[in-house]
C-alpha positions as a printed NumPy array, in Angstrom:
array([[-15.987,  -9.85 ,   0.172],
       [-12.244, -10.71 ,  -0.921],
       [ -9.16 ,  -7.82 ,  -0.446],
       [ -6.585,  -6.935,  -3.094],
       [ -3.741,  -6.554,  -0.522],
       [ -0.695,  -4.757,  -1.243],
       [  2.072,  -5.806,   0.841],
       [  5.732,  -3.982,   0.426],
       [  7.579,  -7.181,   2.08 ],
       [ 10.803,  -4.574,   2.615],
       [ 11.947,  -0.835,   1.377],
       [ 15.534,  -2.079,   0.152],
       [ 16.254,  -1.219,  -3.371],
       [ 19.106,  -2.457,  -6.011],
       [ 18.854,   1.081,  -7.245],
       [ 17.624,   4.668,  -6.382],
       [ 15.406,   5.515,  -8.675],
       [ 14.771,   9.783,  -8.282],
       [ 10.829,   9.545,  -8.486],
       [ 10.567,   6.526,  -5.919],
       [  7.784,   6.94 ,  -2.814],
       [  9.536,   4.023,  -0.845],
       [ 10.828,   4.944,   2.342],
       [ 14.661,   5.426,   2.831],
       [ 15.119,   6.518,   6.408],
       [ 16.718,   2.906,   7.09 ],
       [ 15.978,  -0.895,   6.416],
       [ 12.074,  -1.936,   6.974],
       [ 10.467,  -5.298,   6.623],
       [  7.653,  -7.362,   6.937],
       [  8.231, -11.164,   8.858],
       [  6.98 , -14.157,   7.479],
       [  4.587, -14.065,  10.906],
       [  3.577, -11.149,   9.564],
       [  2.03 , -12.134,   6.344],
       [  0.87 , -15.185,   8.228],
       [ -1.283, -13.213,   9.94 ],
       [ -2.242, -10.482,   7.673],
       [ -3.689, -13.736,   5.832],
       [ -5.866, -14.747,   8.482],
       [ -7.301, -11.617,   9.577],
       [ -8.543, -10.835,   6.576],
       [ -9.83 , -12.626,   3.191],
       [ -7.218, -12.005,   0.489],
       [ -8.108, -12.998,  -2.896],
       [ -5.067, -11.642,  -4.096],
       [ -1.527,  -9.918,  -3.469],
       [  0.8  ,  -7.696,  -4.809],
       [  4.672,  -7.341,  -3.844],
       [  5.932,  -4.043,  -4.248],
       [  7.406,  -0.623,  -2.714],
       [ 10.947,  -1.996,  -2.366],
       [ 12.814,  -4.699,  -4.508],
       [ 10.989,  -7.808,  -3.296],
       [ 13.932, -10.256,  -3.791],
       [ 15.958,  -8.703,  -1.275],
       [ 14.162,  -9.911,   1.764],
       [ 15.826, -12.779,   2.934],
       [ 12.578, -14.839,   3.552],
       [ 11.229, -13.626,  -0.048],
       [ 10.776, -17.284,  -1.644],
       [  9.428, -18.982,   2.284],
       [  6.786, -15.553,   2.052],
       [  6.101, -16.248,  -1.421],
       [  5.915, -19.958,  -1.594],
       [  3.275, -19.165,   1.745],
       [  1.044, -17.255,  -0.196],
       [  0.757, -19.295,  -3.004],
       [ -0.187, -22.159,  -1.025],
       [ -3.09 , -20.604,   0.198],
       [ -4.395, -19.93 ,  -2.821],
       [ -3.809, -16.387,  -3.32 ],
       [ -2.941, -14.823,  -6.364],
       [  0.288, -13.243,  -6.098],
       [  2.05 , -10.713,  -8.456],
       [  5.197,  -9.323,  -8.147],
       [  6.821,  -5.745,  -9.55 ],
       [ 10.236,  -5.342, -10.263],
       [ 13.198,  -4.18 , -11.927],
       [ 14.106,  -7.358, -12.644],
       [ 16.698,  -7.983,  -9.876],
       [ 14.22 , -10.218,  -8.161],
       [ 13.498, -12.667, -11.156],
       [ 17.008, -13.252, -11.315],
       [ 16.77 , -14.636,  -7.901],
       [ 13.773, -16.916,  -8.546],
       [ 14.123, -20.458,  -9.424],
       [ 11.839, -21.233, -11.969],
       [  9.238, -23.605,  -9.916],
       [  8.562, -20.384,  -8.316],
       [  8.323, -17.36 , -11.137],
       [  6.181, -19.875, -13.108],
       [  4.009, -19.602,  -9.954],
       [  3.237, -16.294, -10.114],
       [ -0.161, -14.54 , -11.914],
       [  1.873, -11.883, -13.259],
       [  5.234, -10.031, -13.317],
       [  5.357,  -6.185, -13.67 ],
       [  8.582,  -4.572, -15.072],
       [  9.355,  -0.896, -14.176],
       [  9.989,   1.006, -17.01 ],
       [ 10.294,   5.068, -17.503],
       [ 11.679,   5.389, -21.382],
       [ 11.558,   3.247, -24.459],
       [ 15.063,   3.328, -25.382],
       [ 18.317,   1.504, -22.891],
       [ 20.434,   4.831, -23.228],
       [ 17.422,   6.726, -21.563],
       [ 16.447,   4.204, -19.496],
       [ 19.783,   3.649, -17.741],
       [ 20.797,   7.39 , -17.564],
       [ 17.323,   7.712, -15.428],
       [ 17.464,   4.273, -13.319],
       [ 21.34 ,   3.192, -13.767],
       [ 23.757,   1.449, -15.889],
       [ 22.357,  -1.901, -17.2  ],
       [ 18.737,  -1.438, -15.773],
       [ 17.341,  -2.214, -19.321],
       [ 19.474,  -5.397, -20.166],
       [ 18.037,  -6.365, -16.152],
       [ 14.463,  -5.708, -16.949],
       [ 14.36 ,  -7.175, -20.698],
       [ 16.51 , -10.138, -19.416],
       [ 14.19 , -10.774, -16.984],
       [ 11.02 , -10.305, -18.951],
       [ 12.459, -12.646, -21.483],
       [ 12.912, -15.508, -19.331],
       [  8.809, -15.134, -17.937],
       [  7.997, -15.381, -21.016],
       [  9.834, -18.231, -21.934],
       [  8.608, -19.724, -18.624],
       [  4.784, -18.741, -20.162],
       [  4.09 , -16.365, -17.124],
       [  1.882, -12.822, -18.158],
       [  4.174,  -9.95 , -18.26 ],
       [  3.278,  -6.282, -17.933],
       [  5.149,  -2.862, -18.095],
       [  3.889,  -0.562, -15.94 ],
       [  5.394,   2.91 , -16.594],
       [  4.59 ,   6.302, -14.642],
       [  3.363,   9.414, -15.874],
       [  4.953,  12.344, -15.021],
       [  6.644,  15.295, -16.227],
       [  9.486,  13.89 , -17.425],
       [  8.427,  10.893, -19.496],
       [  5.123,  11.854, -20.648],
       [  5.989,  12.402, -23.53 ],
       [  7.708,   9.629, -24.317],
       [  4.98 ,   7.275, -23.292],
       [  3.401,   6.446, -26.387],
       [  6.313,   4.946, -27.467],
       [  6.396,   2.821, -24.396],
       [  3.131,   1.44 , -25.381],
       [  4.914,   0.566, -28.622],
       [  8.014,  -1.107, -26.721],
       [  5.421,  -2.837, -24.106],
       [  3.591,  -4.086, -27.502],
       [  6.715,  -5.578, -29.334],
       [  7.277,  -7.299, -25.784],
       [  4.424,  -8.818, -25.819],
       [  3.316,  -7.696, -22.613],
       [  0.79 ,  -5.486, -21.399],
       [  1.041,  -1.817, -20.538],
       [ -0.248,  -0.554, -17.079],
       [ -0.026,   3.237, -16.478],
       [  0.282,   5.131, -13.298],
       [  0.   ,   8.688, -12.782],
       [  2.928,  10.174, -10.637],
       [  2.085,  11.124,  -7.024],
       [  4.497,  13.823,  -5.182],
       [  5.09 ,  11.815,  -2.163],
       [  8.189,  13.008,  -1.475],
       [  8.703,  15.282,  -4.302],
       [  6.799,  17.529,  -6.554],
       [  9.85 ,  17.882,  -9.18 ],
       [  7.997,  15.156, -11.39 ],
       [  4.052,  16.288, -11.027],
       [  2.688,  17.22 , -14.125],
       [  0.513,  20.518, -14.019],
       [ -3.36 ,  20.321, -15.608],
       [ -2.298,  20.797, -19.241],
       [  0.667,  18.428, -19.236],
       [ -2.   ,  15.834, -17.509],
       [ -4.334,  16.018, -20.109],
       [ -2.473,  16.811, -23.099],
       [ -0.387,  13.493, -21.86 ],
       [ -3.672,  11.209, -21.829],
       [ -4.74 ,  12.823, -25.245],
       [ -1.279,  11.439, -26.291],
       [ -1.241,   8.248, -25.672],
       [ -4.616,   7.702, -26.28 ],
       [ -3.618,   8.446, -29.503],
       [ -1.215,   5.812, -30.099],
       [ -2.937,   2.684, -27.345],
       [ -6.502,   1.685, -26.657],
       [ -7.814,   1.075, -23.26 ],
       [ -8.493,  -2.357, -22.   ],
       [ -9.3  ,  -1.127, -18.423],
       [ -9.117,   2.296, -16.569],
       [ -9.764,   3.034, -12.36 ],
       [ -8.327,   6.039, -12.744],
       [-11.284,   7.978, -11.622],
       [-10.636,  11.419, -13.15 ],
       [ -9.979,   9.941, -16.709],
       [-12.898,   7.383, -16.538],
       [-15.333,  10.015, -15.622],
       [-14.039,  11.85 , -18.922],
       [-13.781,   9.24 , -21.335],
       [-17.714,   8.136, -19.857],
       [-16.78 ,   4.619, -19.114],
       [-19.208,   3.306, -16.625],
       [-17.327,   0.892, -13.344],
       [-17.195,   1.405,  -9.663],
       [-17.062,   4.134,  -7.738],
       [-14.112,   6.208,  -7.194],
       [-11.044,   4.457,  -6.475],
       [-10.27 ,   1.401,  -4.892],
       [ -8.715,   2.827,  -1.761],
       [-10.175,   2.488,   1.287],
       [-12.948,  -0.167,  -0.552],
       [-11.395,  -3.486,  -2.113],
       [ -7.774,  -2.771,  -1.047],
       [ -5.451,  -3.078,   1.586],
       [ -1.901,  -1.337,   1.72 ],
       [  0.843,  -2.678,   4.152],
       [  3.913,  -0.792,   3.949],
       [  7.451,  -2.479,   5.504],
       [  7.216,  -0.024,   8.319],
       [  4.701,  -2.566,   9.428],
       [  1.695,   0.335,   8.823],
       [ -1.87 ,  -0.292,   7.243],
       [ -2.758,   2.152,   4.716],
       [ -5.855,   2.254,   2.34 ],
       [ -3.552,   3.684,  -0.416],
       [  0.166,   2.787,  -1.026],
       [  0.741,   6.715,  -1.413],
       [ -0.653,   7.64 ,   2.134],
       [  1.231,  10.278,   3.464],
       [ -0.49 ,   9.606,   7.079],
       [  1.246,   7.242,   9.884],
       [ -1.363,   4.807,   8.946],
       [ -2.247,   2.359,  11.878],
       [ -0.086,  -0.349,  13.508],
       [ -0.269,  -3.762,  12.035],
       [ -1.265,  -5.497,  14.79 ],
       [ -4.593,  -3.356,  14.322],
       [ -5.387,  -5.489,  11.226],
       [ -5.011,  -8.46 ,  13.197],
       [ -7.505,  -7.6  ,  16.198],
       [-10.38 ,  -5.563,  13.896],
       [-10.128,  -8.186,  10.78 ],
       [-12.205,  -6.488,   8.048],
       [-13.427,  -3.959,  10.552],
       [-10.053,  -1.526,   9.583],
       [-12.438,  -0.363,   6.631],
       [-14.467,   1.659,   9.488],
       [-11.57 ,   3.135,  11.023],
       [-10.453,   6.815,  10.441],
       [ -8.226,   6.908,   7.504],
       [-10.301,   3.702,   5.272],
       [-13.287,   6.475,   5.779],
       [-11.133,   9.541,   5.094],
       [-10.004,   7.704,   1.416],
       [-14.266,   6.715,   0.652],
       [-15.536,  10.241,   0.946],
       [-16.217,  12.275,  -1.505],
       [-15.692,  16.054,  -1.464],
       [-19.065,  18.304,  -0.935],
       [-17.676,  20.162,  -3.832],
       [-18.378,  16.972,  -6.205],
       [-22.056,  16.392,  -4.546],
       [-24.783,  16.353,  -7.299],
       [-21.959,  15.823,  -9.814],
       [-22.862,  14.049, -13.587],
       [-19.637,  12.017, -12.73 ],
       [-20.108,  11.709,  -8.71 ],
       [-20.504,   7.988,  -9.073],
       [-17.887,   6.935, -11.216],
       [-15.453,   9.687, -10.33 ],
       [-16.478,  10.058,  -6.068],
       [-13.845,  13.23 ,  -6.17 ],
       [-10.985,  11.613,  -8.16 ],
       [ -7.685,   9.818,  -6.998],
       [ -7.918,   9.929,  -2.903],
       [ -3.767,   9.837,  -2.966],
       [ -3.566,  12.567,  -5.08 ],
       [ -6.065,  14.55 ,  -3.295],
       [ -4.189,  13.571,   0.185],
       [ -0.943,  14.445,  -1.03 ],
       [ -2.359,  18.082,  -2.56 ],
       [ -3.143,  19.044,   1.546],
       [ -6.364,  18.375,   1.088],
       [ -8.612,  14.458,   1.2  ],
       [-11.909,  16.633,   1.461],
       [-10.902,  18.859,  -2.102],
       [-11.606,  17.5  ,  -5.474],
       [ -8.898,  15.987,  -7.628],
       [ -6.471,  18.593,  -8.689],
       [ -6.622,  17.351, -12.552],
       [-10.558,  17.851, -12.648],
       [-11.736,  19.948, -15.526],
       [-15.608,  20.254, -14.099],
       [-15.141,  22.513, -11.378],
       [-13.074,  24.656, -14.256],
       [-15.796,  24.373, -16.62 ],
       [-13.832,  23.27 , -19.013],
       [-13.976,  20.073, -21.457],
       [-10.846,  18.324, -21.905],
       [-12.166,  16.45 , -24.988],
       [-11.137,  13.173, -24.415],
       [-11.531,  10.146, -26.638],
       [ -9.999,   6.573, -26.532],
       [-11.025,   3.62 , -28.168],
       [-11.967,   0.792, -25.805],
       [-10.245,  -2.764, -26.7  ],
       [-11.069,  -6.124, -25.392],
       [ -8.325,  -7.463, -22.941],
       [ -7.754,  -9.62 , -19.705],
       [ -8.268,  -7.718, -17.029],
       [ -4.902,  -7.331, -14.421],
       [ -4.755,  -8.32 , -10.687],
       [ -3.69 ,  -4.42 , -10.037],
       [ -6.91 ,  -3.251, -12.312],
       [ -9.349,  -3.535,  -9.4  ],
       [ -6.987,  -2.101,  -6.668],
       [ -4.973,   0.765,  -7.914],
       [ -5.623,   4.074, -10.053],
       [ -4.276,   2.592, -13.036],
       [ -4.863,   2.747, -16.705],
       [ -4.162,  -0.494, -18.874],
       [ -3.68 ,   0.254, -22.568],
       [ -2.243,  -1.641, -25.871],
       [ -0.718,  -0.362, -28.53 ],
       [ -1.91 ,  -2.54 , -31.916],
       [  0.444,  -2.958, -34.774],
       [  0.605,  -0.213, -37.397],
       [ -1.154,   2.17 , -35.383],
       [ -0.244,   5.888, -34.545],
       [  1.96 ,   7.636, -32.911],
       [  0.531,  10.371, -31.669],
       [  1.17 ,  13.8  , -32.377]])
């Protein structure tokens, strides 16, 4: 078996973003030794840079240009600050390049993120695409943009790039969590307006009765490693985690320690479940970060008995690195269709 492996190569950002989980109690970053090793210890069929602003680690293109020559399929998200590092050699390099967006229009964007964040992010997507690398927007859902997501789809469409959803997660803050109606009436929404290529986003596969593998990917095919230097089964574990240098004397044998065990179980509650397979209790972050692992997922309408009433229409599509190794929803909006009501 191969590992999706998240590493967050620092925590420094370009801007300070309010619904951010990265740490900002000081400066924290992975070594190039570091990634050396996490390579060896483990097989990695693929990696994603993220948490901080990639591009300003000093040894981001030596850390990059090292995974890449192993092989491993590397993706990086951004703002865009880092792309306007990269030479070309080495964005051309890359599977895929995710841009952060939170609204579909610059004056929204930039009153959220900061002045001339959408001329950064479009001026960077522009030139991957000229360079003929995939491009994706990946946009969070929370209370403050969920309604403005379908026409994100649209914007991500128009791009030409694909659309990857997350749902928020309060790791820091619950200002931007979305209560049970705004979740569901927000997925009703944009399922209005985009079709799903690909959803591991437990809670909403179980209800839309798309079959795939159980639960989440945390604590299963992926591996976290924040810049604090901790190993995490999910990038929104509120837990110390473990020291690196555990990675590098159990190898693959961190899945059996406390925490990669804590994010596979599934809540007694959801035992005997219809959905217990493909759902296993829902998202193990969210669950973590509502006080409880061993509860079912807040959003879950089956211990309510109620029936959200979900429908989407499921489009062919690539599927994305970050589709096997994140709760995350990819969706296109097709020309001419809806917006949602």
């Amino acid at each position: 078996m191969t590992y999706s492996v998240g590493l967050g190569l620092t925590n420094e950002c370009n801007l300070t973003c309010a619904h951010c989980y990265r740490p900002t109690d000081g400066v924290h970053r992975l070594s190039r030794e570091d990634v050396r090793r996490i390579c060896d210890s483990i097989p990695v069929s693929s990696v994603n840079l993220g948490t901080g602003e990639n591009g300003l680690h000093p040894d981001f293109a030596a850390i990059t240009e090292h995974l890449l020559t192993r092989g491993i399929r590397t993706t990086l998200t951004t703002n865009g600050y880092t792309v306007e590092l990269m030479p070309d050699s080495l964005v051309r390099s890359l599977a895929e390049v995710e841009f952060s967006f939170d609204f579909p229009t610059p004056a929204e964007q930039d009153a959220f993120r900061g002045p001339g964040a959408w001329e950064l992010a479009m001026r960077a997507m522009a030139r991957c695409r000229a360079l003929g690398v995939t491009t994706t927007i990946i946009a969070v859902m929370m209370r403050t943009t969920v309604q403005r997501l379908p026409e994100v789809a649209r914007l991500a469409q128009a791009c030409g790039a694909n659309f990857r959803v997350n749902v928020y997660q309060p790791v820091k803050s619950d200002a931007f969590s979305m209560d049970y109606a705004e979740f569901w009436e927000g997925w009703r929404r944009l399922l209005d307006t985009a079709g799903v290529v690909s959803t591991t986003e437990p809670i909403v596969r179980a209800m839309l009765g798309l079959d795939g593998p159980a639960g989440c990917a945390c604590g299963r095919r992926t591996i976290r490693v924040s810049p604090k230097r901790r190993i995490i089964p999910c990038v929104y574990w509120p837990g110390p985690g473990l020291p690196l240098e555990r990675l590098w004397e159990l190898g693959e044998a961190i899945l059996r320690t406390t925490d990669f065990c804590a994010a596979r179980a599934v809540p007694s509650a959801c035992r005997g479940c219809a959905f217990e397979h493909t759902c296993a209790g829902g998202c193990v972050g969210r669950r973590v970060l509502a006080g409880d692992p061993a509860a079912p997922d807040p959003y879950c309408p089956i211990l309510r008995g109620e029936a959200v009433g979900l429908r989407a229409r499921v489009i062919p599509g690539a599927p994305l690195l970050k589709s096997g190794s994140a709760c995350t929803t990819v969706l296109r909006a097709e020309p001419g269709e809806g917006m949602g009501s």
